[in-house]
VMD Tcl script that builds the backbone (N, CA, C; Angstrom):
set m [mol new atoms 192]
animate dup $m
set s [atomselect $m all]
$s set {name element resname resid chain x y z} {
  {N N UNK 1 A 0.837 -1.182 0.000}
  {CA C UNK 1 A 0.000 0.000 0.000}
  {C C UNK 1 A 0.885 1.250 0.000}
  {N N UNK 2 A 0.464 2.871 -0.872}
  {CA C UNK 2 A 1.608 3.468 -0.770}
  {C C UNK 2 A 0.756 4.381 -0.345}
  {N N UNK 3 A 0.827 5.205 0.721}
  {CA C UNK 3 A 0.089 6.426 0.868}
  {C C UNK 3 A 1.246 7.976 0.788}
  {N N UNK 4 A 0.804 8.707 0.506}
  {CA C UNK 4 A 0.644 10.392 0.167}
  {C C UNK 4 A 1.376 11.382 1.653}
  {N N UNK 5 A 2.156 11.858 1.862}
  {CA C UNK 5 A 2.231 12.246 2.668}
  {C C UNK 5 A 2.696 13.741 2.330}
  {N N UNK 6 A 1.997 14.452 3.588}
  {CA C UNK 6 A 2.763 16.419 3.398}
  {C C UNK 6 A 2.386 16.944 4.480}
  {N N UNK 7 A 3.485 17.825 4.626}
  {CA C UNK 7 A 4.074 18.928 6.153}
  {C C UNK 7 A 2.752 19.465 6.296}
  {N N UNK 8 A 1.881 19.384 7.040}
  {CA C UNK 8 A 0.920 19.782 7.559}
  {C C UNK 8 A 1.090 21.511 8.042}
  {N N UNK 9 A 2.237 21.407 8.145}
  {CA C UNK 9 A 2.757 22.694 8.869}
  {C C UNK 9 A 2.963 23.583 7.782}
  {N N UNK 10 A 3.054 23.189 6.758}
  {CA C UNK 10 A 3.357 24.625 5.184}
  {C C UNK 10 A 2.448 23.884 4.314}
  {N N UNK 11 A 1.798 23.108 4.195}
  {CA C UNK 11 A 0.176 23.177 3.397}
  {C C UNK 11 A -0.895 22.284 3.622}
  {N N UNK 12 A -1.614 22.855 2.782}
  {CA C UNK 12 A -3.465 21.820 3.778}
  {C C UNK 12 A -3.844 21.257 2.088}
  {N N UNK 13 A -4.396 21.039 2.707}
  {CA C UNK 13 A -5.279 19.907 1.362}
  {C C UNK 13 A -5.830 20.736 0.435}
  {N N UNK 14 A -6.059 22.277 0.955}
  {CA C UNK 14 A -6.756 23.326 -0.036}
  {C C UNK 14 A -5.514 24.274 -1.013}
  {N N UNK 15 A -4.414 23.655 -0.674}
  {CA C UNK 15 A -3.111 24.402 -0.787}
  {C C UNK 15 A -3.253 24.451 -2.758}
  {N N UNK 16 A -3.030 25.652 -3.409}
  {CA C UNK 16 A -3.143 25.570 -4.722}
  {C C UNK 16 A -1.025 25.479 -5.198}
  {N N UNK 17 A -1.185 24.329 -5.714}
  {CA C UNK 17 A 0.223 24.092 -6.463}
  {C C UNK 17 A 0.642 24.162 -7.510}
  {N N UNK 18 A 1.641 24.421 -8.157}
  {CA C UNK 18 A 1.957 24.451 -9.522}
  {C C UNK 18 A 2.368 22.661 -10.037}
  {N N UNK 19 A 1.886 22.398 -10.863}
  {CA C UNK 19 A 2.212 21.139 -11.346}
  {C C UNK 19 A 2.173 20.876 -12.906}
  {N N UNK 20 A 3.185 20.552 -13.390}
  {CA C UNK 20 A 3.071 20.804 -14.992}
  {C C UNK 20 A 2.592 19.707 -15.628}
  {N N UNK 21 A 2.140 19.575 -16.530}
  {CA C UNK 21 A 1.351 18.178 -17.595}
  {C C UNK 21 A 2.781 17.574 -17.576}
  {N N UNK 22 A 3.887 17.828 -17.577}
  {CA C UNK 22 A 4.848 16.313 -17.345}
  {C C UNK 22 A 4.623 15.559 -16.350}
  {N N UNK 23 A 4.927 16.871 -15.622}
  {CA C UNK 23 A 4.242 16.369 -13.520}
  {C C UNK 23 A 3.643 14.561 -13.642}
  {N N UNK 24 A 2.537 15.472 -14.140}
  {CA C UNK 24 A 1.035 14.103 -14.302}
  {C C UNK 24 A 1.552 13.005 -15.128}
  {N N UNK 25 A 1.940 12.990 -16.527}
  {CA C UNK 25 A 2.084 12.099 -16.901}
  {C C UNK 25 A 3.595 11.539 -16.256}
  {N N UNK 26 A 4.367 12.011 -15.807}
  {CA C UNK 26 A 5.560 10.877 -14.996}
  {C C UNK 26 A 4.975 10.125 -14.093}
  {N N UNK 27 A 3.429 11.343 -13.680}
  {CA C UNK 27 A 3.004 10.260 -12.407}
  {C C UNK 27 A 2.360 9.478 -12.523}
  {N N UNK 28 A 1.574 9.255 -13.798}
  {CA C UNK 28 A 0.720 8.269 -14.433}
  {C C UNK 28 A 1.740 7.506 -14.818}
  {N N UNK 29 A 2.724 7.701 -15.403}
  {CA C UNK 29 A 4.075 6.203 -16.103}
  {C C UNK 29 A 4.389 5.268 -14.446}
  {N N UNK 30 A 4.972 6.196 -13.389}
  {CA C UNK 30 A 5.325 5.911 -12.527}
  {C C UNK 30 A 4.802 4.113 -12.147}
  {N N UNK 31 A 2.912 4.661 -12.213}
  {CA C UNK 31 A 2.214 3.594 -12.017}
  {C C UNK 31 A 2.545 1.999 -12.611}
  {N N UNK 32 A 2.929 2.096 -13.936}
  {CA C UNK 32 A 3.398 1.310 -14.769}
  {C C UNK 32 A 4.850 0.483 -14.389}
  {N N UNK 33 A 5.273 1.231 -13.074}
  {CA C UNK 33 A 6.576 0.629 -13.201}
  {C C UNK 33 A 5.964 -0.841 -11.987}
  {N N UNK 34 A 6.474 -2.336 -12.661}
  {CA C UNK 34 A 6.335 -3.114 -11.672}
  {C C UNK 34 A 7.033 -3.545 -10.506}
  {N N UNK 35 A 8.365 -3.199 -10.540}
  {CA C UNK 35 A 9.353 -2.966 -8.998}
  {C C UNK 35 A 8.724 -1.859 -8.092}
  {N N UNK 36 A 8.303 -2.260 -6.780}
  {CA C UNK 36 A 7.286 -1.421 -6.013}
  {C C UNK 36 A 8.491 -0.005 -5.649}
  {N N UNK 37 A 9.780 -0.792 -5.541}
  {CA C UNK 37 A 11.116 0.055 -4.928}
  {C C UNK 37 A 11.698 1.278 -6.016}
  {N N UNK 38 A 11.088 0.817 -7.185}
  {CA C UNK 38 A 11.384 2.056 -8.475}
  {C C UNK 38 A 10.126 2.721 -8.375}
  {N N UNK 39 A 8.878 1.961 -8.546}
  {CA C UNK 39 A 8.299 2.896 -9.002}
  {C C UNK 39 A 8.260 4.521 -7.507}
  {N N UNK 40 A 8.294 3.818 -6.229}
  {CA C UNK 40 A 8.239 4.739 -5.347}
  {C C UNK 40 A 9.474 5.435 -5.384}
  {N N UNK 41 A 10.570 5.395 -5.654}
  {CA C UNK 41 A 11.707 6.064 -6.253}
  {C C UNK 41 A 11.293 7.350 -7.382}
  {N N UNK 42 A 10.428 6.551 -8.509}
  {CA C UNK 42 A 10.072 7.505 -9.495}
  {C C UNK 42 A 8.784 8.950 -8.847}
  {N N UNK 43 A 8.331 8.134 -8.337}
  {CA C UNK 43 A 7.309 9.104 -7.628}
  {C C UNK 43 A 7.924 10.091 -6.692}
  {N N UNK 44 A 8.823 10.006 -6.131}
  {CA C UNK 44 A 9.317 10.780 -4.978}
  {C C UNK 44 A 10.077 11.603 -5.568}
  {N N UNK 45 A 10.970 11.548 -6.619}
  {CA C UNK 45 A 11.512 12.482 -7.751}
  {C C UNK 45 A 9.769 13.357 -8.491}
  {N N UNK 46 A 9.111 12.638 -8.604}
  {CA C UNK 46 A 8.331 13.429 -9.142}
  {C C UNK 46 A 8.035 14.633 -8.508}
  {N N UNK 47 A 7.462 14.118 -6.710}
  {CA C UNK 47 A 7.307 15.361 -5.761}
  {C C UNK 47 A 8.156 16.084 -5.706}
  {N N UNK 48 A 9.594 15.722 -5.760}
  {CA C UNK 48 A 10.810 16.810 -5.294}
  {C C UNK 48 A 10.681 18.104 -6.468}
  {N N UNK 49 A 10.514 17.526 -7.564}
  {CA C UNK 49 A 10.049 18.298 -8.546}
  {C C UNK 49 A 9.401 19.490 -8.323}
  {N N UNK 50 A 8.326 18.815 -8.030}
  {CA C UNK 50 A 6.747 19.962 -7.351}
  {C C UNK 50 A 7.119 20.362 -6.526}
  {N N UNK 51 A 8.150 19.999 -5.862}
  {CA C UNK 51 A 8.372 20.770 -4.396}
  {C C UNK 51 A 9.292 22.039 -4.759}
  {N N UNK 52 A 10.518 21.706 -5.686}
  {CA C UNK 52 A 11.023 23.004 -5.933}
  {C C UNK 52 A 10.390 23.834 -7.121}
  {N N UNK 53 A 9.163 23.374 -7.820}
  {CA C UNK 53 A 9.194 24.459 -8.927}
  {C C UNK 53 A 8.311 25.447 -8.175}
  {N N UNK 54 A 7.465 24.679 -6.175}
  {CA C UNK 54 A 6.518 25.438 -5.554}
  {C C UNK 54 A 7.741 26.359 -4.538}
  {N N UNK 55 A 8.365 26.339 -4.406}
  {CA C UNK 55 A 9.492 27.095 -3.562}
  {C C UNK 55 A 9.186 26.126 -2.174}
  {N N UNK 56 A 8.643 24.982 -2.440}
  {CA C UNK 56 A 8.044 23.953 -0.571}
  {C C UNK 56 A 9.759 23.632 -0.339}
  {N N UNK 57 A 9.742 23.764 1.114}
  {CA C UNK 57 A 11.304 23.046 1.718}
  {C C UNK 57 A 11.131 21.160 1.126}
  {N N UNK 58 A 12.278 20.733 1.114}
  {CA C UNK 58 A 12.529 19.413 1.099}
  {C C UNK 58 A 11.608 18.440 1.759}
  {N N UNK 59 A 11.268 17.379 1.227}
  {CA C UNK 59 A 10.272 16.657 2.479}
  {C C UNK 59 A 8.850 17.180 2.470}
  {N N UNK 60 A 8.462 18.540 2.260}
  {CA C UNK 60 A 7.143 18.329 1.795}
  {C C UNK 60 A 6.150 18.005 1.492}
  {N N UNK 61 A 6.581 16.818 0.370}
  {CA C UNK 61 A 5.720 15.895 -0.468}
  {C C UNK 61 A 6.371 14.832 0.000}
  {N N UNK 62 A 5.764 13.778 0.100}
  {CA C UNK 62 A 6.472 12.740 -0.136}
  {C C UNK 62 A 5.333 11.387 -0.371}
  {N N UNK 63 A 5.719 10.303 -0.681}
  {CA C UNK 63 A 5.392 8.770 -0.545}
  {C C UNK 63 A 5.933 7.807 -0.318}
  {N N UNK 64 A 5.366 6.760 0.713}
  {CA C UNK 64 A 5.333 5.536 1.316}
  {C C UNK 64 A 4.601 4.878 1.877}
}
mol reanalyze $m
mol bondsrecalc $m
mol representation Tube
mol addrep $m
């Protein structure tokens, strides 16, 4: 099971983010990957992504 995790302390669930149409589709490929240890690798690069194009500190986003 992989759940979603973020700093409660610098955003809420209503938080508006920048996320680009690559964003989405890496995160839609991501799905595709069948090693559970890559694909959550690929996903967590995805957030770091979103995290610096949003100015969010490190850790922010994350999944596990």
């Amino acid at each position: 099971m992989m759940n979603f995790h973020y700093d409660k302390n610098i955003l809420t669930t209503q938080s508006d983010l920048q996320v680009s149409v690559a964003d989405l589709r890496d995160v839609i490929q991501a799905f595709t990957i069948p090693n559970d240890a890559q694909r959550l690798k690929e996903l967590q690069v995805v957030l770091e992504s979103i995290e610096r194009k949003n100015g969010l500190k490190a850790g922010a986003l994350s999944v596990g």
